[in-house]
N, CA and C atoms as a LAMMPS dump frame, in Angstrom:
ITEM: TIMESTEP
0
ITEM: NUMBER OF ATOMS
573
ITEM: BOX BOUNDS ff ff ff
-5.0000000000000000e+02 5.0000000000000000e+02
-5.0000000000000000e+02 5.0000000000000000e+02
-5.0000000000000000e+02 5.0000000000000000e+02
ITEM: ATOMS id mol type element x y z
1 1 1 N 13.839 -28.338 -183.984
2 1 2 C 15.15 -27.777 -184.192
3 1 3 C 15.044 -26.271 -183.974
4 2 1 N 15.804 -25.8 -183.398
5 2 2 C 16.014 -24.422 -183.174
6 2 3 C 16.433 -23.484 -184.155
7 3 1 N 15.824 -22.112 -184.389
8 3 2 C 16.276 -21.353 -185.624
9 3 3 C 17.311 -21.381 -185.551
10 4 1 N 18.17 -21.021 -186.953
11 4 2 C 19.438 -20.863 -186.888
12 4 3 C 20.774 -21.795 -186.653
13 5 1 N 20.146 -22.968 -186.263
14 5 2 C 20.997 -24.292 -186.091
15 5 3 C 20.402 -25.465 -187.276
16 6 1 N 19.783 -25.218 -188.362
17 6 2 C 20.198 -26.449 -189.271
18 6 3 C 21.311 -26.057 -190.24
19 7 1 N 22.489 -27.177 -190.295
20 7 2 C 23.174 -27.06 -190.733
21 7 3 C 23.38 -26.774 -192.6
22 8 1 N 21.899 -27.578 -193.26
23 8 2 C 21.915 -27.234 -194.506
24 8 3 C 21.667 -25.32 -194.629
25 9 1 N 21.074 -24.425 -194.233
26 9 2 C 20.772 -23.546 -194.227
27 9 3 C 21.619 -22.835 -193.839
28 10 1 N 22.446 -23.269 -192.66
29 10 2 C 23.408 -22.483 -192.485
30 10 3 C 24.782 -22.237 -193.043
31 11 1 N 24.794 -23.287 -193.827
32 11 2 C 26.022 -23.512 -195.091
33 11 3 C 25.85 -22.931 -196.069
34 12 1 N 24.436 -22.89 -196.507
35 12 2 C 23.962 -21.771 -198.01
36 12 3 C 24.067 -20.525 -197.907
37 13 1 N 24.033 -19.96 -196.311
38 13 2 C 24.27 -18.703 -196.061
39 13 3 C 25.381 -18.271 -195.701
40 14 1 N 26.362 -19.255 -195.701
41 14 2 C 27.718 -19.103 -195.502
42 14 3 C 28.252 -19.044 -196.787
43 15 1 N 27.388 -19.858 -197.489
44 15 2 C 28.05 -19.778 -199.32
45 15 3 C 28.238 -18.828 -199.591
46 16 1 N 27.111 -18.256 -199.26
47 16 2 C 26.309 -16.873 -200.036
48 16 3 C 27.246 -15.784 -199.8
49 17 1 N 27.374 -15.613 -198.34
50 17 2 C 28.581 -14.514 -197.719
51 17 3 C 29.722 -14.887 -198.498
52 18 1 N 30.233 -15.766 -198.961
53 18 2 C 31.9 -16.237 -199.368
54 18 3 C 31.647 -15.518 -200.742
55 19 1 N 30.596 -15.596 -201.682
56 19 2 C 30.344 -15.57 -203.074
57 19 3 C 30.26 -14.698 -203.238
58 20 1 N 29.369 -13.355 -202.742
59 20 2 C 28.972 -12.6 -202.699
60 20 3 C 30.07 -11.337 -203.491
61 21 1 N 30.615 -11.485 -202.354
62 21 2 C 32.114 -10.417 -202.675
63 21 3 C 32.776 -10.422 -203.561
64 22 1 N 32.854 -12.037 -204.162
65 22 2 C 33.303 -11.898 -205.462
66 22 3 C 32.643 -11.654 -206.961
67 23 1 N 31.518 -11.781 -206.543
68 23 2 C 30.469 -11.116 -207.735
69 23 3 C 30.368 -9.899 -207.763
70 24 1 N 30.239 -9.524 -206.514
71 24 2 C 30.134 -7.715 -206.375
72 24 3 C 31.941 -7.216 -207.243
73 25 1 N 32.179 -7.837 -207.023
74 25 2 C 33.646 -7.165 -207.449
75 25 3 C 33.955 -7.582 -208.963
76 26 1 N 33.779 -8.335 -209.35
77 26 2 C 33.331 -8.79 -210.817
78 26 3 C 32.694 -8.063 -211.552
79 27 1 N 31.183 -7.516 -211.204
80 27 2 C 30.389 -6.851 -211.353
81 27 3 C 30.779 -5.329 -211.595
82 28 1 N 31.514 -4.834 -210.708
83 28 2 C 32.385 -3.608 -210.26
84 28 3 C 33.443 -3.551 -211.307
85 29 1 N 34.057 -4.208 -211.776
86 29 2 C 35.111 -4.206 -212.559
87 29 3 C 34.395 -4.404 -213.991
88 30 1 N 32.98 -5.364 -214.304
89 30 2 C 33.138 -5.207 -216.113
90 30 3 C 32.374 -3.939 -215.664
91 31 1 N 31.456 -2.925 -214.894
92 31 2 C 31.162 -1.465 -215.504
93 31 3 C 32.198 -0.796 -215.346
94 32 1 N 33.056 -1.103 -214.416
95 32 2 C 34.54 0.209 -215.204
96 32 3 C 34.531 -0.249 -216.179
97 33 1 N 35.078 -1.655 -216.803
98 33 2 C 35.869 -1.363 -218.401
99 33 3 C 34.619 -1.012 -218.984
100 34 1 N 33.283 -1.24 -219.047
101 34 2 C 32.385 -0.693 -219.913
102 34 3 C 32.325 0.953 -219.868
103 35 1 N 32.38 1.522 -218.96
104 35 2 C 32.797 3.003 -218.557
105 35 3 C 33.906 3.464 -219.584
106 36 1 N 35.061 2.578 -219.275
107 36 2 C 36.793 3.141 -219.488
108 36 3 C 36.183 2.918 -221.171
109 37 1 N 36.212 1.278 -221.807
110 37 2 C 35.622 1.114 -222.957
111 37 3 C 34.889 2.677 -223.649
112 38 1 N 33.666 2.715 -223.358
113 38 2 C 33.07 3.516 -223.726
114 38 3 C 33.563 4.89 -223.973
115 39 1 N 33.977 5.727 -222.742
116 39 2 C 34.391 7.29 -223.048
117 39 3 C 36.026 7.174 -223.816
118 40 1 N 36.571 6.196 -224.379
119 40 2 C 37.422 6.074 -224.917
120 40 3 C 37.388 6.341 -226.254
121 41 1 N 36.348 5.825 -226.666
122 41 2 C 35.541 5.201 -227.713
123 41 3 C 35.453 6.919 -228.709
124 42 1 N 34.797 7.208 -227.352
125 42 2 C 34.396 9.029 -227.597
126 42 3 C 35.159 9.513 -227.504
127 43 1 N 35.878 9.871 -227.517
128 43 2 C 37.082 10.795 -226.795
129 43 3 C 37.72 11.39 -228.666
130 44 1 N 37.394 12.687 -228.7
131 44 2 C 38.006 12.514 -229.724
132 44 3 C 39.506 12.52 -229.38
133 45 1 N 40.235 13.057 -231.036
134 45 2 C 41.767 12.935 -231.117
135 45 3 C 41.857 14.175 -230.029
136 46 1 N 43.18 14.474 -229.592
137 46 2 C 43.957 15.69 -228.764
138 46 3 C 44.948 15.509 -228.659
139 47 1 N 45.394 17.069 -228.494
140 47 2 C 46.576 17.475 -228.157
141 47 3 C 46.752 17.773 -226.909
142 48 1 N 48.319 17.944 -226.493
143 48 2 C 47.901 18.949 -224.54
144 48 3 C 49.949 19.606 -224.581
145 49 1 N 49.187 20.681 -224.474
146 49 2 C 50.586 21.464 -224.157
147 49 3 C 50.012 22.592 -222.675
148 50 1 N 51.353 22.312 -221.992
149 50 2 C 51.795 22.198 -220.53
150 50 3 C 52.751 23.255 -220.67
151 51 1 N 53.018 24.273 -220.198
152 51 2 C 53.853 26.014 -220.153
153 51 3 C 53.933 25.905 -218.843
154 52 1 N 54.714 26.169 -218.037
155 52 2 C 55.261 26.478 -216.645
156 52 3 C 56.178 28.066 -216.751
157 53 1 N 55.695 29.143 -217.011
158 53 2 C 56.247 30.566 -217.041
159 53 3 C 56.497 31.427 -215.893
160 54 1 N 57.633 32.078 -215.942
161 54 2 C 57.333 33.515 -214.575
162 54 3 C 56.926 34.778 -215.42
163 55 1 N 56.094 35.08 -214.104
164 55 2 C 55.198 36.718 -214.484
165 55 3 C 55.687 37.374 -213.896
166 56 1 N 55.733 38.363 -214.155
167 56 2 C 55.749 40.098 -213.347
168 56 3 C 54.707 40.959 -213.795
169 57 1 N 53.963 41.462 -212.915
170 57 2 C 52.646 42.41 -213.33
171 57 3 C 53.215 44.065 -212.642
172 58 1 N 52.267 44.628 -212.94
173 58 2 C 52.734 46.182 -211.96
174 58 3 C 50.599 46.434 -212.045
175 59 1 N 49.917 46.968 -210.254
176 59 2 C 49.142 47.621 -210.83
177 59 3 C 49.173 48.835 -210.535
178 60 1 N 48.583 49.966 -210.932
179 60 2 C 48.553 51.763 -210.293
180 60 3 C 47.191 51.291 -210.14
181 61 1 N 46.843 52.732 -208.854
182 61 2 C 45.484 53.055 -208.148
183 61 3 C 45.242 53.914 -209.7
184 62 1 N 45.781 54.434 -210.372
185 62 2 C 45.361 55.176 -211.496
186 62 3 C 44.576 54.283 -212.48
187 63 1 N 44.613 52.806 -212.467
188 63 2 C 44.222 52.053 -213.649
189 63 3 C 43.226 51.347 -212.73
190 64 1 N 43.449 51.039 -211.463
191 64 2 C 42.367 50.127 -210.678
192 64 3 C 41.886 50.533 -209.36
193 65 1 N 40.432 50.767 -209.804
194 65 2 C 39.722 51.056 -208.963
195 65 3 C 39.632 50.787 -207.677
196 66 1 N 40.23 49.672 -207.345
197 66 2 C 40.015 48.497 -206.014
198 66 3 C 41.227 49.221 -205.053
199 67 1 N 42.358 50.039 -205.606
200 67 2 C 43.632 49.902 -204.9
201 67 3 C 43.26 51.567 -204.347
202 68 1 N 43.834 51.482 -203.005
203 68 2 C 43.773 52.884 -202.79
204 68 3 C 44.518 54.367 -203.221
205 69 1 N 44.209 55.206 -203.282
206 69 2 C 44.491 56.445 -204.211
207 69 3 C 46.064 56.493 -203.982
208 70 1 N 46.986 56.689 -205.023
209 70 2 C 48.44 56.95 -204.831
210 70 3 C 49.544 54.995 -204.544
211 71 1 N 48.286 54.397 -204.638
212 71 2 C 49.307 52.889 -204.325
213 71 3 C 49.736 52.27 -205.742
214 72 1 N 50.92 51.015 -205.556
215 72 2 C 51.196 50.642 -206.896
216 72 3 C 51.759 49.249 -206.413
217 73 1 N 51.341 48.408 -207.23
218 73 2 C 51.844 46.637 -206.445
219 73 3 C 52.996 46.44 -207.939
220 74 1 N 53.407 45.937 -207.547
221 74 2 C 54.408 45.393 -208.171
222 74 3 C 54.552 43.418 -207.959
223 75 1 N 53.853 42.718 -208.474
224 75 2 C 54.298 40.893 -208.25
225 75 3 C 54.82 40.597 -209.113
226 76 1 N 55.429 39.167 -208.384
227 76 2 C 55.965 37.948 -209.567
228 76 3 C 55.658 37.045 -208.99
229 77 1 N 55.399 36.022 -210.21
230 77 2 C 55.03 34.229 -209.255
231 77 3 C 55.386 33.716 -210.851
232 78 1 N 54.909 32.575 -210.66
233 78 2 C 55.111 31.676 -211.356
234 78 3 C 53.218 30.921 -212.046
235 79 1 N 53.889 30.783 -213.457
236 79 2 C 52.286 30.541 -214.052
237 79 3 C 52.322 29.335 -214.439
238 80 1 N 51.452 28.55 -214.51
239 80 2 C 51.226 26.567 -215.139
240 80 3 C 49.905 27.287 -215.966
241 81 1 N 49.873 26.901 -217.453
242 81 2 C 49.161 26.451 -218.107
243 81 3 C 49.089 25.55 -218.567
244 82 1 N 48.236 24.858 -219.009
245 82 2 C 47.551 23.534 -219.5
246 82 3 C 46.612 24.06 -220.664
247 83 1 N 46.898 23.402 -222.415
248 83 2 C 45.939 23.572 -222.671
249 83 3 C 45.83 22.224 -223.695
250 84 1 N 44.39 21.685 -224.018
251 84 2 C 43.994 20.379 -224.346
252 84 3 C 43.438 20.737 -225.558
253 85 1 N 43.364 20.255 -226.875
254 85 2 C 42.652 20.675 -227.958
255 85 3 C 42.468 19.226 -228.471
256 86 1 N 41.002 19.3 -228.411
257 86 2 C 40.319 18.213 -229.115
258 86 3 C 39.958 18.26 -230.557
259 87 1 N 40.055 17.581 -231.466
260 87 2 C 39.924 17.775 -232.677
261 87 3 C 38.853 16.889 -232.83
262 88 1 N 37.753 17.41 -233.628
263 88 2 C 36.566 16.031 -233.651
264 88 3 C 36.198 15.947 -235.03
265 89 1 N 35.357 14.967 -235.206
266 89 2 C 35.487 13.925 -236.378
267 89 3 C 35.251 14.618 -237.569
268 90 1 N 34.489 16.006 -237.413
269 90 2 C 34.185 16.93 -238.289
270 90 3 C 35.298 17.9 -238.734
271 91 1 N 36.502 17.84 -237.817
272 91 2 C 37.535 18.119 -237.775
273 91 3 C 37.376 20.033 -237.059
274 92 1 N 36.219 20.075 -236.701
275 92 2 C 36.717 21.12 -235.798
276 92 3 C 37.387 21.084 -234.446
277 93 1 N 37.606 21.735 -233.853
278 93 2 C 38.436 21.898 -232.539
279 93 3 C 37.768 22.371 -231.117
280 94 1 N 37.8 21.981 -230.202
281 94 2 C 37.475 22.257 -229.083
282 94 3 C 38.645 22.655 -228.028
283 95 1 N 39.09 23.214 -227.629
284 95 2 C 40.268 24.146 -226.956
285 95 3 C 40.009 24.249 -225.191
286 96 1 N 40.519 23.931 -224.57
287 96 2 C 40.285 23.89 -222.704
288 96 3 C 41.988 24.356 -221.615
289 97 1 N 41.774 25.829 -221.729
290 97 2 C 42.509 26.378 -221.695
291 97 3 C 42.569 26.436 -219.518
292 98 1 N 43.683 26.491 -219.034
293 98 2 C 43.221 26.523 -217.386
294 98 3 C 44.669 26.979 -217.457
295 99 1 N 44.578 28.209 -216.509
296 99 2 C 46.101 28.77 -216.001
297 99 3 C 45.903 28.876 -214.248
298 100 1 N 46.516 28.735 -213.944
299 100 2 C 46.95 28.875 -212.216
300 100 3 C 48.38 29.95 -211.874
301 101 1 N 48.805 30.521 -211.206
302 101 2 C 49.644 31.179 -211.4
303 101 3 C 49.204 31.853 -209.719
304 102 1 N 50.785 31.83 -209.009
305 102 2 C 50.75 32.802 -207.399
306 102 3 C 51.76 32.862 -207.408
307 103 1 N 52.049 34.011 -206.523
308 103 2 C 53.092 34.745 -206.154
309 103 3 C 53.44 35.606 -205.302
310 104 1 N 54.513 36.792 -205.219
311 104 2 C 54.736 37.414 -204.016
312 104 3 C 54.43 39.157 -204.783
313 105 1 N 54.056 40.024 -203.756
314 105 2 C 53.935 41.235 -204.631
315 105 3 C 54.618 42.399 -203.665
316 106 1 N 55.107 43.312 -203.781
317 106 2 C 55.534 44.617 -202.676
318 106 3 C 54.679 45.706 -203.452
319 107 1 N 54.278 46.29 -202.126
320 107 2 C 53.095 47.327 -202.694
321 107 3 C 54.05 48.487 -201.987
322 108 1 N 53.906 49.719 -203.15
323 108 2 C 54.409 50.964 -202.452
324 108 3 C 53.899 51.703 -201.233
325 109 1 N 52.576 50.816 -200.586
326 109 2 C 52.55 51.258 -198.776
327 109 3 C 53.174 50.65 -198.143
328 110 1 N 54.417 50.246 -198.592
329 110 2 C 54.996 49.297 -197.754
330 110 3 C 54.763 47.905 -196.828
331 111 1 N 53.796 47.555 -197.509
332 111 2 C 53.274 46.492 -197.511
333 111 3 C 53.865 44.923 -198.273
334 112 1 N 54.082 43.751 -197.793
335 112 2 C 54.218 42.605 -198.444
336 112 3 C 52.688 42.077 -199.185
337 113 1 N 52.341 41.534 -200.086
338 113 2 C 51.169 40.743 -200.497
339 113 3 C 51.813 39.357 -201.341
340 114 1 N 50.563 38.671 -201.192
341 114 2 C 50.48 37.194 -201.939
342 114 3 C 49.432 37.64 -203.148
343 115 1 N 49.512 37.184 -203.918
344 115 2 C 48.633 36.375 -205.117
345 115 3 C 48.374 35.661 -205.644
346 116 1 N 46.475 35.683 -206.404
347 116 2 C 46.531 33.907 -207.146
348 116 3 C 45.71 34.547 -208.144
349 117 1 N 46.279 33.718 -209.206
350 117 2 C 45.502 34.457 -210.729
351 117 3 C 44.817 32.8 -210.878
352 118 1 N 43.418 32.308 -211.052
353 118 2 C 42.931 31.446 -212.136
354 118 3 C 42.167 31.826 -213.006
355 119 1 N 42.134 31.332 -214.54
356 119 2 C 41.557 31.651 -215.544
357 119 3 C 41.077 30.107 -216.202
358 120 1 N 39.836 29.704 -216.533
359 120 2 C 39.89 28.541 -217.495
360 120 3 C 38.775 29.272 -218.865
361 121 1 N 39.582 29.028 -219.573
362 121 2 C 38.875 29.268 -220.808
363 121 3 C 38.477 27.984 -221.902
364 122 1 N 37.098 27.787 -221.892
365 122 2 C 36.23 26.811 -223.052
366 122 3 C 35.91 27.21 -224.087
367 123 1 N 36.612 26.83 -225.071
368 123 2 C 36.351 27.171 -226.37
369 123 3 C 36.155 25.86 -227.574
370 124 1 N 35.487 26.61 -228.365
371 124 2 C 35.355 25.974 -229.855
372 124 3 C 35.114 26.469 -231.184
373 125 1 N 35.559 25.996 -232.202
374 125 2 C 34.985 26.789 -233.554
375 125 3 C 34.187 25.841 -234.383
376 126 1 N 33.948 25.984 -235.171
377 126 2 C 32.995 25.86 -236.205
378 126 3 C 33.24 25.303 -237.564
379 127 1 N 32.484 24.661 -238.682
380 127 2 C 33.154 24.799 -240.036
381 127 3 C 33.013 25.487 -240.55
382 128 1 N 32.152 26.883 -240.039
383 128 2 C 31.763 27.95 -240.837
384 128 3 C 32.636 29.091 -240.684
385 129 1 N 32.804 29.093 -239.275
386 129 2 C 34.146 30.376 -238.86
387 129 3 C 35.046 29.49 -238.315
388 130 1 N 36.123 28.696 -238.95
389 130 2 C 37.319 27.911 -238.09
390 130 3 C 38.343 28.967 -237.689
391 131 1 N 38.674 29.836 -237.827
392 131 2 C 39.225 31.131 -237.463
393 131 3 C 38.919 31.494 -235.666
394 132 1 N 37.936 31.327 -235.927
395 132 2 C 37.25 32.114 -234.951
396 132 3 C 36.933 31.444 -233.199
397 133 1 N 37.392 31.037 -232.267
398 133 2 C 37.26 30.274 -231.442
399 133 3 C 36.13 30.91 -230.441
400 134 1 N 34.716 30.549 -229.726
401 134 2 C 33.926 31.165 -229.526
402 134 3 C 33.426 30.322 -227.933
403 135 1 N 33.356 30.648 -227.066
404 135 2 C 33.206 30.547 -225.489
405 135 3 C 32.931 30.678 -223.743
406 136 1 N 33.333 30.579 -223.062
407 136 2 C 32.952 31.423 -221.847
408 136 3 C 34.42 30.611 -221.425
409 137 1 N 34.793 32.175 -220.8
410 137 2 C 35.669 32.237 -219.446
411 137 3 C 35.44 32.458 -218.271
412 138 1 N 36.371 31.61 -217.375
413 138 2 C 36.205 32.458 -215.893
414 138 3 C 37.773 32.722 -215.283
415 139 1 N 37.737 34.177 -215.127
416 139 2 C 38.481 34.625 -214.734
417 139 3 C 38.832 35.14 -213.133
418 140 1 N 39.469 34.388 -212.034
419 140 2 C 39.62 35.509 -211.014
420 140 3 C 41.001 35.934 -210.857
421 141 1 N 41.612 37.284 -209.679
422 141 2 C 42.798 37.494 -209.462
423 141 3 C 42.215 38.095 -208.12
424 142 1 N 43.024 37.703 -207.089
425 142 2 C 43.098 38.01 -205.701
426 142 3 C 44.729 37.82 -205.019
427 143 1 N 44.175 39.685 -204.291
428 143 2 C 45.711 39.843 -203.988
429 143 3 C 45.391 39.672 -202.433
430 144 1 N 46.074 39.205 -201.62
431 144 2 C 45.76 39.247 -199.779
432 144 3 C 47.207 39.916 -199.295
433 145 1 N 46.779 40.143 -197.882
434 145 2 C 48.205 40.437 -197.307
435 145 3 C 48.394 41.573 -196.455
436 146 1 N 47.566 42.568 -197.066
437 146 2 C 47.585 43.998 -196.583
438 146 3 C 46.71 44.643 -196.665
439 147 1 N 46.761 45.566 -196.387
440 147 2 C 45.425 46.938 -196.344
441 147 3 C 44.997 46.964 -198.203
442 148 1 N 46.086 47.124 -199.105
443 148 2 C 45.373 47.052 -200.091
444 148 3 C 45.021 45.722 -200.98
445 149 1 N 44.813 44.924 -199.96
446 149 2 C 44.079 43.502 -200.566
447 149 3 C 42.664 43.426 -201.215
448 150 1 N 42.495 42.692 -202.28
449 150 2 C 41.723 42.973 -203.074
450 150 3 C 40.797 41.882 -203.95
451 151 1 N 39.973 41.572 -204.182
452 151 2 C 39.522 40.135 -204.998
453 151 3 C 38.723 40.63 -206.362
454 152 1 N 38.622 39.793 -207.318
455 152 2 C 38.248 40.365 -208.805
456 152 3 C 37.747 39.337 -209.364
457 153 1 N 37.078 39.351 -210.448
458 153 2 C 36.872 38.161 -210.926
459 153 3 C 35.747 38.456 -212.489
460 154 1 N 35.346 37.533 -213.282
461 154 2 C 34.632 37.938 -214.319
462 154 3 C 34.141 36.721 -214.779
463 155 1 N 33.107 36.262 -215.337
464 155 2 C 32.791 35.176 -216.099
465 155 3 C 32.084 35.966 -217.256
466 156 1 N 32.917 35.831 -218.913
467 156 2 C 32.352 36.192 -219.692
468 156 3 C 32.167 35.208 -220.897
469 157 1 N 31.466 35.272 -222.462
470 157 2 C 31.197 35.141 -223.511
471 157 3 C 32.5 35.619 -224.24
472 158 1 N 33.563 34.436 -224.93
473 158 2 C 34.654 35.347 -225.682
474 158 3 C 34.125 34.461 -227.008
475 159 1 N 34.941 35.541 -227.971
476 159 2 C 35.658 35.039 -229.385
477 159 3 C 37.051 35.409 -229.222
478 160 1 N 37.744 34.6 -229.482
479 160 2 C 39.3 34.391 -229.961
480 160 3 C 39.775 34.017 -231.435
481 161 1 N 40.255 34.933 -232.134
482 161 2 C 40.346 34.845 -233.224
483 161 3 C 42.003 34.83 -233.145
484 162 1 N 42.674 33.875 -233.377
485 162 2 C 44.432 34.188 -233.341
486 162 3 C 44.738 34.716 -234.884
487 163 1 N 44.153 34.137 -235.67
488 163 2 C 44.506 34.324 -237.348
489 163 3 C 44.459 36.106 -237.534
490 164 1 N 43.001 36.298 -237.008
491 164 2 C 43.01 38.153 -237.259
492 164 3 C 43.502 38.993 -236.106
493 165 1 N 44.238 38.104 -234.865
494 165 2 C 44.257 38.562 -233.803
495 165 3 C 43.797 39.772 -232.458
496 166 1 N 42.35 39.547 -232.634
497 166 2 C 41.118 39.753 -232.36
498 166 3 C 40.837 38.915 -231.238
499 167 1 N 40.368 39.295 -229.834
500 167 2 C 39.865 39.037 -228.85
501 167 3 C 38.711 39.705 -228.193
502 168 1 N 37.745 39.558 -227.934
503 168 2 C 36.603 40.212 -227.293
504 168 3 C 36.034 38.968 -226.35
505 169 1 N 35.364 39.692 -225.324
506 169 2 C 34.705 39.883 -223.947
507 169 3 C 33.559 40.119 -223.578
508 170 1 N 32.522 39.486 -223.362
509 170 2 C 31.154 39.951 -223.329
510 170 3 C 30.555 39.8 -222.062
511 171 1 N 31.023 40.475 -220.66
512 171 2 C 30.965 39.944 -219.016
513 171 3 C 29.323 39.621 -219.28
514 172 1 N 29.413 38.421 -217.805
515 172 2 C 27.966 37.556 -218.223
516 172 3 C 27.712 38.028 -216.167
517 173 1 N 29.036 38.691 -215.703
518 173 2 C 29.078 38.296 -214.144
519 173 3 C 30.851 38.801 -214.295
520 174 1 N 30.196 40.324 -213.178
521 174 2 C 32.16 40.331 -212.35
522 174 3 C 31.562 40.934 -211.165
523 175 1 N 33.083 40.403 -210.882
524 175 2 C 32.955 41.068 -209.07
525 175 3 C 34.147 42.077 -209.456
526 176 1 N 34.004 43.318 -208.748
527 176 2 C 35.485 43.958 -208.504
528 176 3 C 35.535 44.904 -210.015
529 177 1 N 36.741 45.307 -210.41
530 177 2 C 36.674 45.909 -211.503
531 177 3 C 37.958 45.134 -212.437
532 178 1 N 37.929 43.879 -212.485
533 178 2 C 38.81 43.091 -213.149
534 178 3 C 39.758 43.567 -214.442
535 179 1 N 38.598 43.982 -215.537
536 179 2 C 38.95 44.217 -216.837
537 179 3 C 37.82 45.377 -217.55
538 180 1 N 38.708 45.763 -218.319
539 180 2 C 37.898 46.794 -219.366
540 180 3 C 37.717 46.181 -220.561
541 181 1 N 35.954 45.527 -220.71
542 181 2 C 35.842 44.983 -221.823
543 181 3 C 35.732 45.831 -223.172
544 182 1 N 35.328 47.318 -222.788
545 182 2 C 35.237 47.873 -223.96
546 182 3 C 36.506 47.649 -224.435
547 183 1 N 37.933 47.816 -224.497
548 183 2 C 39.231 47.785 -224.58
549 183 3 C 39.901 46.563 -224.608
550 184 1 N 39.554 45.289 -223.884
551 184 2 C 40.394 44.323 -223.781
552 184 3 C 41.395 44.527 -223.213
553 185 1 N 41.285 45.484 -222.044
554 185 2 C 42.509 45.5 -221.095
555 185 3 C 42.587 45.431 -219.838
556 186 1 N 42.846 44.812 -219.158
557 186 2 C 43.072 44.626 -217.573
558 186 3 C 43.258 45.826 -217.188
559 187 1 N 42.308 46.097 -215.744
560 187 2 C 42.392 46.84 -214.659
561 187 3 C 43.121 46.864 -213.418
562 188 1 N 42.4 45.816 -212.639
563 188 2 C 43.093 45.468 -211.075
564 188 3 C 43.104 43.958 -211.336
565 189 1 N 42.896 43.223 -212.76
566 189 2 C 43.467 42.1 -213.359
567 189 3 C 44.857 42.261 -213.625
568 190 1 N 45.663 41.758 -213.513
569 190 2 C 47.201 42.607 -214.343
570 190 3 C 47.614 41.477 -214.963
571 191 1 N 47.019 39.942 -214.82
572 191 2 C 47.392 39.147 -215.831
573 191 3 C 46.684 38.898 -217.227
C-alpha cells in the first residue's frame, strides 16, 4: 500500500484536524475566564471621575527660557482628565491621575501654533500619612507650528497633600525648562 492512502490513518488525521480547533478554542477561552476570573478577584474597590475642561494658558519669554526674547503665546484647547482611585483592603488609596489636553495658540510673532499637554500622575498613601499622597509623574507640553516651537517635559517624585494643600516635585529627568521645582510653578509648562 502506498503512503498516505490507508484509509484507517487517513481518517484519524482527518479527526484530528476537525478536533483540533475546537480544543484549541476551548482551551483559549477557560484561560481568559481564568485571567478575567482572577484579576477581578484582585482588583480592588474604585472610583473613576472623567472632567472634559477648556484651558487658556499665556507664556512670556520673561518666565520661559525656551521662547525667544520679547515673545508671548497665548492658547486654548480643551483638557480630558481621567482619574481612578483604588481603595484597598487596608483601606488606603491608590490614585491614577492622566490628563491629555491640545489646542490652538497665537504667538505675538505673529505666528499660529498647536499644542499638546500630557501629564499621568501615580500615586498612593499610606496608614501612616493618609493625608499625604506620594509618587512619580510624567509630565510633557509641546508647542509646534512656528519659529517659537518648543518641547518640555519632566518625570518627577511628588507628594500631594490636598488636606494641607501642599504639593512638591523632586525632577528624577527634564528636558527643556518645564517647571520651577523650587516654587511649584510652571515655566514654558503653562498647564
Amino acid at each position: 500500500m502506498a503512503e498516505g492512502t490507508n484509509p484507517v490513518i487517513d481518517r484519524a488525521a482527518r479527526d484530528r484536524r476537525r478536533i483540533r480547533p475546537r480544543w484549541v478554542a476551548l482551551a483559549a477561552f477557560g484561560a481568559m475566564t481564568v485571567i478575567v476570573t482572577t484579576s477581578a478577584a484582585a482588583t480592588p474597590v474604585g472610583e473613576r471621575e472623567v472632567v472634559v475642561d477648556q484651558v487658556t494658558w499665556t507664556v512670556k519669554s520673561e518666565t520661559c527660557s525656551q521662547l525667544p526674547d520679547g515673545v508671548t503665546i497665548e492658547g486654548t484647547g480643551t483638557r480630558h482628565t481621567d482619574v481612578i482611585t483604588r481603595t484597598r483592603r487596608d483601606g488606603t488609596k491608590a490614585v491614577t491621575a492622566d490628563q491629555v489636553a491640545i489646542g490652538t495658540a497665537k504667538g505675538s510673532d505673529g505666528h499660529d501654533y498647536q499644542w499638546k499637554y500630557l501629564n499621568t500622575a501615580k500615586t498612593s498613601n499610606s496608614e501612616a500619612d493618609p493625608d499625604s499622597y506620594v509618587g512619580v509623574m510624567n509630565d510633557s507640553f509641546e508647542l509646534t507650528g512656528g519659529p517659537a516651537a518648543y518641547l518640555n517635559g519632566f518625570e518627577a517624585d511628588v507628594v500631594d497633600n490636598p488636606t494641607a494643600g501642599t504639593f512638591t516635585a523632586d525632577p528624577i529627568d527634564v528636558v527643556g525648562d518645564p517647571f520651577d521645582f523650587e516654587n511649584s510653578s510652571g515655566r514654558c509648562d503653562p498647564i
